[in-house]
C-alpha positions as CSV (number, residue, x, y, z in Angstrom):
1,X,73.0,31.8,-12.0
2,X,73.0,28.4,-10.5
3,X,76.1,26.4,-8.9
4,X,75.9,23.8,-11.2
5,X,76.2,26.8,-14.5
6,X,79.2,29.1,-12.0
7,X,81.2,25.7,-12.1
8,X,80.8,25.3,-15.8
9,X,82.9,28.8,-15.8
10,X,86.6,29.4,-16.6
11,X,88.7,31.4,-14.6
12,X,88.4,34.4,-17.0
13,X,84.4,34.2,-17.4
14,X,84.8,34.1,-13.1
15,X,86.8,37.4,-12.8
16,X,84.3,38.8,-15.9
17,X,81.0,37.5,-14.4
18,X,82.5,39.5,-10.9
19,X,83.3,42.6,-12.0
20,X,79.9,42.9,-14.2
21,X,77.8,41.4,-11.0
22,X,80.0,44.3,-8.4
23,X,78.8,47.1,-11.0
24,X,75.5,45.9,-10.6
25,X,75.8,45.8,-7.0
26,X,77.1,49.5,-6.9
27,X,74.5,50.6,-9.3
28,X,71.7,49.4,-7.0
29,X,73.0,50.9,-3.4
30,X,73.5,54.4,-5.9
31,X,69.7,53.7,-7.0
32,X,68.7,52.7,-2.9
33,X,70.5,55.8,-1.9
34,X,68.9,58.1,-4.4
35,X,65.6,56.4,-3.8
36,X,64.2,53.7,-2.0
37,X,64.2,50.5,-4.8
38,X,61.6,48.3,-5.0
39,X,63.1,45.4,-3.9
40,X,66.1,46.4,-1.6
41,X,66.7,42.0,-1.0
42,X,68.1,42.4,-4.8
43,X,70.9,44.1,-3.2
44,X,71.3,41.2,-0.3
45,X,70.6,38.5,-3.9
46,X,74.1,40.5,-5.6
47,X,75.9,40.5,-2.7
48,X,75.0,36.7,-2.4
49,X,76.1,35.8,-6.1
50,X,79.8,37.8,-6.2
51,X,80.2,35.5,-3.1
52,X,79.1,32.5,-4.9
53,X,81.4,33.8,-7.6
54,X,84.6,34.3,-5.5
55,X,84.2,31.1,-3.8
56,X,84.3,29.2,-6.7
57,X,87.0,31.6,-8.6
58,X,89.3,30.7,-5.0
59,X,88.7,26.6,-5.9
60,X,89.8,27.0,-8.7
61,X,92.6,29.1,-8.2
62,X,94.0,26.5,-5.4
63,X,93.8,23.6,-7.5
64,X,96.3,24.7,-10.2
């Protein structure tokens, strides 16, 4: 998800799009744990967007 489509987001789609992107997050370390994954930087890519997320969920929280 880009910056310019996480901005286009309401606060509710925000708190949604974070708790579907931390299930995916804990879904892969359970998959890493169990097994080496192919791509273990998907993990580091998750971690990355929830921030991206919160970030933006925090502006707009502040303005109102």
């Amino acid at each position: 998800m880009t910056s310019k489509e996480i901005k286009e987001l309401s606060k509710d789609q925000l708190v949604e799009q974070v708790a579907q992107e931390r299930e995916r997050l804990l879904r892969l370390k359970f998959a890493h744990a169990i097994s080496p994954i192919e791509n273990p930087m998907r993990i580091r890519a998750s971690r990355k967007e929830i921030a991206k997320l919160l970030t933006e969920l925090s502006a707009k929280s502040n303005q109102q």
